[in-house]
C-alpha positions in Angstrom: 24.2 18.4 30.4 22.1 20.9 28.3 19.6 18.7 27.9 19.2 18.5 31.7 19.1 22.3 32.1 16.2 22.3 29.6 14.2 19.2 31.4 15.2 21.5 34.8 14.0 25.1 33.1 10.8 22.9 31.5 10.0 21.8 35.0 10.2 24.8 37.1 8.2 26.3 34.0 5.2 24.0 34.5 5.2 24.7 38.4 5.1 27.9 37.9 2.6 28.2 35.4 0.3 25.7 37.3 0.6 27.7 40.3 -0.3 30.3 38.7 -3.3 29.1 37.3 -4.3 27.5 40.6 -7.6 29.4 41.1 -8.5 28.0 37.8 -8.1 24.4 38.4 -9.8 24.7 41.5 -13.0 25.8 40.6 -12.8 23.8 37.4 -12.9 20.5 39.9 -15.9 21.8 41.1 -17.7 21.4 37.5 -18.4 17.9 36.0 -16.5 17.1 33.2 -17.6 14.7 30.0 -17.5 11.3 30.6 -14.6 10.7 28.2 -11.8 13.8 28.8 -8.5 12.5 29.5 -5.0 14.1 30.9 -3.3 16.9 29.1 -5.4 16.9 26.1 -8.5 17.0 27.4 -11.6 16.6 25.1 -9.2 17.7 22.3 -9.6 13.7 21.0 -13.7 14.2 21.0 -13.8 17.1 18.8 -12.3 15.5 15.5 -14.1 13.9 12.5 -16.7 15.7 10.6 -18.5 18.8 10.9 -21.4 16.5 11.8 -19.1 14.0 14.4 -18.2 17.6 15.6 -21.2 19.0 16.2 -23.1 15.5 17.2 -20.0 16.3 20.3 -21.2 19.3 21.0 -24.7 18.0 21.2 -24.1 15.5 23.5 -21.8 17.7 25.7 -25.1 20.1 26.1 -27.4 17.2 27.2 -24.7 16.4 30.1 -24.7 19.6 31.1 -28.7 19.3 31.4 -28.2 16.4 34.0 -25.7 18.6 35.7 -27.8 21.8 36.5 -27.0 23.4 33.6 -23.2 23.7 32.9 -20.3 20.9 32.1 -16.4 22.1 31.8 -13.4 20.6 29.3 -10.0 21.4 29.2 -9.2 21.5 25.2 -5.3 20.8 26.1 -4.5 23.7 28.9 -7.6 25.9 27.6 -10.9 25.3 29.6 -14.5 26.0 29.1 -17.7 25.8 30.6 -20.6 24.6 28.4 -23.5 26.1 29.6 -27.3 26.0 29.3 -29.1 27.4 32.1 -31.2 30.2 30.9 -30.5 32.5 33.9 -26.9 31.7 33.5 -26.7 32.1 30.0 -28.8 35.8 30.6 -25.9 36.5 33.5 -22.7 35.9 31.2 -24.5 37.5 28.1 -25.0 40.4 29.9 -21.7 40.8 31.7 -18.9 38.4 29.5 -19.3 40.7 26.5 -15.8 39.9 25.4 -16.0 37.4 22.3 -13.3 34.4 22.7 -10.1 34.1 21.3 -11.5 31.5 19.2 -13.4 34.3 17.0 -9.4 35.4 15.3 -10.3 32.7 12.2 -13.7 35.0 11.7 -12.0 38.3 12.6 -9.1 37.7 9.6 -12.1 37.4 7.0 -14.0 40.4 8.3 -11.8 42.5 10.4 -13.3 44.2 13.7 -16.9 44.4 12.4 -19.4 44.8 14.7 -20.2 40.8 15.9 -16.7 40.0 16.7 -14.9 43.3 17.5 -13.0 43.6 20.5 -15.3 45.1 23.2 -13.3 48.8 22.6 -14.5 48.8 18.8 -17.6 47.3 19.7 -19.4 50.4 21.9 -18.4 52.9 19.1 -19.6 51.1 16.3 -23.3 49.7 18.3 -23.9 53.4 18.5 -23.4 54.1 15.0 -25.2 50.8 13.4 -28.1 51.0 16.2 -30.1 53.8 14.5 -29.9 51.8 10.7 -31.9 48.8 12.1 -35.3 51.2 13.2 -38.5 49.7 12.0 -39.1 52.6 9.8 -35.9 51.9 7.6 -36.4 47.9 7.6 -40.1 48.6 6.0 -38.3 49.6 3.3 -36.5 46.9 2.3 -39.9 44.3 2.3 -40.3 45.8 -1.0 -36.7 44.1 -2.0 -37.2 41.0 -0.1 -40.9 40.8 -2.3 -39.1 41.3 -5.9 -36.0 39.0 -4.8 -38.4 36.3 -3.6 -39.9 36.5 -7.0 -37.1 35.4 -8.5 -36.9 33.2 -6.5 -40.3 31.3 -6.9 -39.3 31.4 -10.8 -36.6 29.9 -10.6 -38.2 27.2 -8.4 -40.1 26.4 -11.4 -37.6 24.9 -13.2 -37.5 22.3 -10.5 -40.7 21.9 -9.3 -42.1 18.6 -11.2 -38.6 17.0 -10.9 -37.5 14.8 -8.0 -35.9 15.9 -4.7 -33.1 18.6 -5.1 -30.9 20.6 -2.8 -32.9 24.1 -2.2 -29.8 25.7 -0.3 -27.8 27.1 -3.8 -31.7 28.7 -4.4 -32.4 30.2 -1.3 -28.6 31.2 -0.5 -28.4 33.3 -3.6 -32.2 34.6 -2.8 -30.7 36.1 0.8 -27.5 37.0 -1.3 -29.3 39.0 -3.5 -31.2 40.3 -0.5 -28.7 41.4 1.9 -26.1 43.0 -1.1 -29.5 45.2 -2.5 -30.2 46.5 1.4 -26.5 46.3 2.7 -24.4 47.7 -0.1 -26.8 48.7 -2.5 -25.7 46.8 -5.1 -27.6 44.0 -7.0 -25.3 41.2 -8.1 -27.7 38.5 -9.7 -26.6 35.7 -7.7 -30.3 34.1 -8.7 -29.7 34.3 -12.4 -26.9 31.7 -11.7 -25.6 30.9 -8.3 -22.7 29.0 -9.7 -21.5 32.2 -11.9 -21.4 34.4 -8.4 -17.7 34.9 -7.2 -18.8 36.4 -4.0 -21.1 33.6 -3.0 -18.8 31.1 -3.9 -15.8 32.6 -1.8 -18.2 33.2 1.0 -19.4 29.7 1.1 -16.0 28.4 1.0 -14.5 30.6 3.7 -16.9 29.1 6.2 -15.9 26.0 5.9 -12.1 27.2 6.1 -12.8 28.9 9.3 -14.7 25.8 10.8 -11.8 23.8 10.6 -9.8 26.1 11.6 -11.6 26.1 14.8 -11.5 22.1 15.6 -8.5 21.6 14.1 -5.4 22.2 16.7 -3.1 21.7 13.7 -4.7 24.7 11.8 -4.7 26.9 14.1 -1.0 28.4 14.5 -0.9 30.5 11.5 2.6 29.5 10.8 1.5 26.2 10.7 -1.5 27.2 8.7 0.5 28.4 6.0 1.9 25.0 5.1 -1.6 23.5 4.4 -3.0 23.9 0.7 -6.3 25.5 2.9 -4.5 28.7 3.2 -4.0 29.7 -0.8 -8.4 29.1 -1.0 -8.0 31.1 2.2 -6.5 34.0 0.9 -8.1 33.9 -2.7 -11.3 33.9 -0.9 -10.8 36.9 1.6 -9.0 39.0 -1.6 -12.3 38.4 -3.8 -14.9 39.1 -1.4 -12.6 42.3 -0.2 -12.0 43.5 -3.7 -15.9 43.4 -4.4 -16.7 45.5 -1.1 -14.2 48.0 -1.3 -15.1 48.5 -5.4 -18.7 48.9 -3.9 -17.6 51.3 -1.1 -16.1 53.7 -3.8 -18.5 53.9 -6.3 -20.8 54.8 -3.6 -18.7 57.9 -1.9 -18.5 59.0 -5.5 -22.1 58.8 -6.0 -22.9 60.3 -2.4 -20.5 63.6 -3.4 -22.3 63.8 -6.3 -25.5 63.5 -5.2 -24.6 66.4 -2.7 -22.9 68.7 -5.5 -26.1 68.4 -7.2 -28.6 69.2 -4.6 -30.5 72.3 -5.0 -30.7 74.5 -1.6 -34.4 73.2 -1.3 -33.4 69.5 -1.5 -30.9 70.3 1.4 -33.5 72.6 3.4 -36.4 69.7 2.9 -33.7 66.7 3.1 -35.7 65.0 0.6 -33.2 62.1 0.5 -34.8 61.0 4.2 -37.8 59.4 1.7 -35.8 57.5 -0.4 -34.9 53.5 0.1 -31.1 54.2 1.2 -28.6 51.1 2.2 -27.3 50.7 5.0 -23.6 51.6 3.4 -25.5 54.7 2.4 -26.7 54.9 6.2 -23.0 54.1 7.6 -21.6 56.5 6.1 -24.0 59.7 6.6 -24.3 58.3 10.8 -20.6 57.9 11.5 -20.0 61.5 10.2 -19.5 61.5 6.2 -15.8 62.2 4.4 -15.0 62.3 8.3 -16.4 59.2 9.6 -15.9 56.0 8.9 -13.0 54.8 6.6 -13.0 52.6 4.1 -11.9 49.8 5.9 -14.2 50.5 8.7 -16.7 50.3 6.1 -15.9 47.4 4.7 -15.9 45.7 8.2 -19.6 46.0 8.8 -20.8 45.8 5.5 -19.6 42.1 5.1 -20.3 41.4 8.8 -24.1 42.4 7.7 -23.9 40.7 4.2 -22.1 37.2 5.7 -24.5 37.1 8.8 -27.4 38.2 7.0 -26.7 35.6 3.8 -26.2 32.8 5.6 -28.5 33.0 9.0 -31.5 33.6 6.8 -31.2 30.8 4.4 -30.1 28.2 7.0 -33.9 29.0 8.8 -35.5 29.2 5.7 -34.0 25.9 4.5 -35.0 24.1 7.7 -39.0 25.9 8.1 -39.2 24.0 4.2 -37.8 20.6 5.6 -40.3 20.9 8.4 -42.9 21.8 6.7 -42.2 18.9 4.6 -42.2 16.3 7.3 -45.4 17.7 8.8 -47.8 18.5 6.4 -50.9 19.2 8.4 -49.0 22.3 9.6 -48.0 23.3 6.2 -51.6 23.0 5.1 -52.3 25.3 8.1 -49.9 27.7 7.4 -51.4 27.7 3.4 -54.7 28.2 4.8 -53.5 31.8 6.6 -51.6 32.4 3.5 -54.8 32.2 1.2 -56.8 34.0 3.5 -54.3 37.3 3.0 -53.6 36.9 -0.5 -56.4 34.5 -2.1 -56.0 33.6 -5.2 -54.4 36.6 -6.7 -50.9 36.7 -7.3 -49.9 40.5 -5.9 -46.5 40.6 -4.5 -46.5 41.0 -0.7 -45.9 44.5 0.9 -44.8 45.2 4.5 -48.9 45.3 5.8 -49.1 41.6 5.1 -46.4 40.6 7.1 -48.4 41.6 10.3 -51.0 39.2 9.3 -49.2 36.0 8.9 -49.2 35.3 12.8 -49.3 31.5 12.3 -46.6 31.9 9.6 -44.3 33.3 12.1 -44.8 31.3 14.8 -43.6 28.2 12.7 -41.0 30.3 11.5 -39.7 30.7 15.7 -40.3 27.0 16.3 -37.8 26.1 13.9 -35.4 28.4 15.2 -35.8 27.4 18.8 -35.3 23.5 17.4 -32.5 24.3 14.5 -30.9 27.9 15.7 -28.4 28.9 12.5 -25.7 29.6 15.4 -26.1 26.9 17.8 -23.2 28.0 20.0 -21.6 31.3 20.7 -18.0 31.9 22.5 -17.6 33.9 25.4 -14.3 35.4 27.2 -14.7 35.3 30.9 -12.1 38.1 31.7 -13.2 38.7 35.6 -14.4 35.7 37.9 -18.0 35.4 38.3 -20.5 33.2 40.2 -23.4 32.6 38.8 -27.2 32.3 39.5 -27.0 28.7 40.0 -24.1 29.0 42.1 -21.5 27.5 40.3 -18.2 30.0 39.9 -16.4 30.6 36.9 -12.7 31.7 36.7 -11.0 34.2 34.8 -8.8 33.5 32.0 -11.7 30.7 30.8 -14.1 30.7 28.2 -18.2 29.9 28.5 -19.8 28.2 25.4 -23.3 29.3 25.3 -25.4 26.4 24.5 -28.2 28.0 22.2 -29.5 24.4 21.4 -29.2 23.0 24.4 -31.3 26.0 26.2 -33.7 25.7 23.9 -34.1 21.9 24.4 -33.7 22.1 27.8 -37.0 19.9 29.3 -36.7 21.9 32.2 -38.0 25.1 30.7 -39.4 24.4 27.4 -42.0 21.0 29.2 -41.3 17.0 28.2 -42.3 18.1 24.6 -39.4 20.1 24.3 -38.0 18.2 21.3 -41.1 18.1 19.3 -42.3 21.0 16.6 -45.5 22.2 17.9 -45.4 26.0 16.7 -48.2 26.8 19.2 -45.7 27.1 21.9 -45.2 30.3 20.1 -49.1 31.6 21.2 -48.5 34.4 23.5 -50.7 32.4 26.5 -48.2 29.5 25.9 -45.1 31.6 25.6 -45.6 34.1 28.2 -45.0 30.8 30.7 -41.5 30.1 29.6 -38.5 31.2 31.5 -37.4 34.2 30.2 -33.8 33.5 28.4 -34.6 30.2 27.6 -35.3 31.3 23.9 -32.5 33.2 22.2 -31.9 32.1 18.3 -30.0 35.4 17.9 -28.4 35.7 20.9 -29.2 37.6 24.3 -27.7 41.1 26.2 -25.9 43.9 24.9 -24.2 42.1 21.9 -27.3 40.6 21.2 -28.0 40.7 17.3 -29.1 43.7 15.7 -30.3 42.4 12.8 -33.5 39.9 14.1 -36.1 41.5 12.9 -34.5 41.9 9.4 -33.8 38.2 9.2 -37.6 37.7 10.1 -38.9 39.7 7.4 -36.6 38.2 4.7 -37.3 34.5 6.2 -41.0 35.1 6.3 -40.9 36.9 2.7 -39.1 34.2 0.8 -41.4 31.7 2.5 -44.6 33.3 1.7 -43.5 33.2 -2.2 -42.8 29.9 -2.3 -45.9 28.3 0.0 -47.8 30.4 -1.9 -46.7 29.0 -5.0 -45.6 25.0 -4.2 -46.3 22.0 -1.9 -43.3 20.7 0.0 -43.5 17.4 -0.3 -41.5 15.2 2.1 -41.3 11.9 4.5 -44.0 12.3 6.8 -41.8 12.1 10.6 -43.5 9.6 12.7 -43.3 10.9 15.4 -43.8 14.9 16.8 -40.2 15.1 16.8 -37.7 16.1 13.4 -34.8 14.3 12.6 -32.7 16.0 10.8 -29.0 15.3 10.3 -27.0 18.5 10.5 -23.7 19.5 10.6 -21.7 23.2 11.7 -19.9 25.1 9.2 -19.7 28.1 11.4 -23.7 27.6 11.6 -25.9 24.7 11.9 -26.7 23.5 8.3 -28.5 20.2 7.0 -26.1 17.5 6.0 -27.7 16.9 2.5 -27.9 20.2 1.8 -31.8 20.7 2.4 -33.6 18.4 0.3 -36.9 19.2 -1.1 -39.6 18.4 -3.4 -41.8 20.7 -4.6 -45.5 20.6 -6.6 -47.1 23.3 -8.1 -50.3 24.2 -6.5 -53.4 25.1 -7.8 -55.2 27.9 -7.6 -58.2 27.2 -5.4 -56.9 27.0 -1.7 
């Protein structure tokens, strides 16, 4: 008998919740679906495997949506989402769906509300805050880190340079690293010396993979359930290491701040001589949101690793796949050596920020392989209100809209029938100017759109100039115009073997 009451309550409970959810379904009919979803669980059975079955998926899913005007739906079991890569829809939900998906918890418990993936409330505040540390002026300053970091970088090369292929990524992770803790926190940790002694990197490194899974992995998810899997103990020794660090960091520095300010003379405060010096942008966060008063510790702590995770990682992943294309197409490497010899020659000066203006041909490779091998491929979006958009297709609320960075920037219908291939020259403003605007977005697009762009630029463009400058990529010549490269998402889109290179010593005449 009880058992009938529940099979009775279970029943009037789906009817209700369908009919509630009615709007939904209906406008979700309207949307092709993949080829392969089935009842109740939807696409859930398509996004197992590896990182790389996953993200060869969500590959596929975008080129559907191509040959659907731009958008394709799933249901992952009762939650449903729109793929989408139309560049004028993309522009539409980027600008108005500024909510980031429920998806984004796994990240959040890592980093807390800092600035990427804080609820829309946090989010305002803290733009206005962080807005002001990103200005030209304070970036040039850091070119003089990147320079001495790349360096180290180059030297450490060395070791490898005659030897066979070798994974680059544990170099030029620690390089960024090293990078992003000097300009975020202040702080130099000497990840370069040894990349396998650094804690941080190591716990960083392996919390991305842990929140990966957690997000293709219905099992994983339910942090009850979570709990039972041997995951969660690297989970939490991870989050307590990189926490501990930061808040050591964030200490140290309001010590050093109130003693800087104790020992001031009245001039220093009259002249604000500290305005000339390289500050961090801890140093910055603190002084903008108000001092003793502003931010707390935790706040703090929130967007410094959001800036040190995003930073680390989105630079390396570009500068690991500029090397591997440069490999595979070495008339453009030789082109971009050329430009290089023609602003340093044969001397051996470190760069400074003027020389970064000059390597036009140097950044347009660098954009290329962004548009083909963007470090976030896909980015989650909440759509809270209903909204139609330019193309005419409605979306419901209560569903989520995957923005397709790869697939937009793929997309034949915007980027010409070469849109596969690297040609950089797309990049020449003549050639660029022609392209739908919103068809190229590597760092996203609208108001959450990423602050830190031009930062990632100079550090890519930095660390590559030291080590072109320096050594010959050697590679497999592609074939063909267009790069295969196996790849795989751990959060971002990274090579499957790691990025291997080889590298020769050049010689000093160009």
């Amino acid at each position: 008998m009880i058992l009938w009451y529940l099979l009775l309550a279970l029943a009037f409970w789906t009817v209700a919740f369908k009919y509630k959810r009615r709007r939904m379904y209906k406008l979700a009919a309207l949307v092709p679906g993949p080829k392969n979803e089935y009842p109740i669980i939807g696409v859930a059975h398509d996004l197992v495997g590896t990182t790389e079955d996953i993200l060869r998926t969500l590959q596929r899913y975008s080129y559907e949506a191509m040959e659907h005007n731009g958008t394709v739906r799933g249901w992952l079991n009762h939650i449903l989402y729109f793929l989408v890569v139309h560049p004028t829809d993309l522009e539409m939900i980027l600008k108005t769906c500024l909510e980031k998906d429920d998806l984004h918890r796994f990240i959040q418990k890592v980093i807390g509300y800092g600035g990427i993936f804080a609820p829309v409330s946090i989010w305002r505040r803290r733009r206005k805050i962080l807005l002001p540390t990103f200005s030209p002026k304070i970036l040039e300053t850091f070119v003089e880190v990147f320079s001495e970091q790349s360096e180290k970088l180059v030297s450490r090369l060395g070791e490898r340079a005659p030897q066979s292929s070798f994974s680059i990524w544990p170099f030029v992770s620690s390089y960024t690293l090293d990078s992003v803790c000097e300009t975020a926190m202040g702080v130099k940790i000497n990840a370069q010396s040894d990349p396998t002694s650094s804690p941080f990197l190591a716990s960083l490194t392996s919390l991305l993979n842990i929140v990966c899974a957690r997000i293709f992995h219905l099992w994983l998810q339910p942090d009850w359930l979570f709990k039972l899997f041997p995951q969660f103990n690297e989970h939490e020794k991870c989050i307590k290491t990189l926490h501990d660090f930061t808040d050591e960091v964030i200490e140290k520095k309001r010590m050093e701040l109130q003693e800087d300010k104790t020992s001031q003379t009245e001039v220093d405060h009259h002249l604000d001589l500290q305005d000339y010096q390289r500050k961090s942008f801890l140093d910055l966060l603190i002084k903008l949101s108000g001092g003793e008063k502003g931010y707390t510790n935790v706040e703090l702590r929130e967007e410094v690793m959001t800036l040190t995770i995003a930073g680390t990682d989105t630079s390396a992943v570009a500068i690991g796949f500029t090397l591997i294309l440069l490999g595979k197409y070495p008339k453009i490497q030789d082109k971009v050596y050329e430009e290089l010899y023609g602003v340093f020659g044969d001397s051996k000066r470190p760069l400074v920020k003027e020389d970064l203006l000059k390597l036009k041909y140097l950044e347009r490779v660098v954009k290329e392989s962004l548009r083909l091998f963007p470090p976030v491929p896909f980015i989650i979006r909440k759509i809270d209100k209903e909204i139609e958009l330019p193309t005419g297709k409605r979306l419901p609320a209560g569903a989520g809209a995957v923005i397709s960075i790869w697939g937009c920037h793929r997309n034949p219908e915007f980027w010409g029938p070469d849109a596969e291939c690297f040609d950089p020259d797309r990049f020449l403003p003549e050639r660029f100017d022609l392209v739908k605007p919103g068809s190229y977005l590597p760092f996203s697009n609208g108001p959450r759109n990423c602050l830190g762009y031009q930062y990632a630029l100079m550090s890519i463009k930095t660390a590559l100039c030291a080590i072109l400058r320096n050594y010959k990529i050697l590679g497999e010549p592609e074939a063909t115009p267009i790069p295969h490269i196996r790849v795989k998402l751990d959060v971002m889109m990274k090579a499957v073997d790691g990025y291997q290179v080889c590298l020769e010593k050049r010689k000093s005449a160009a």
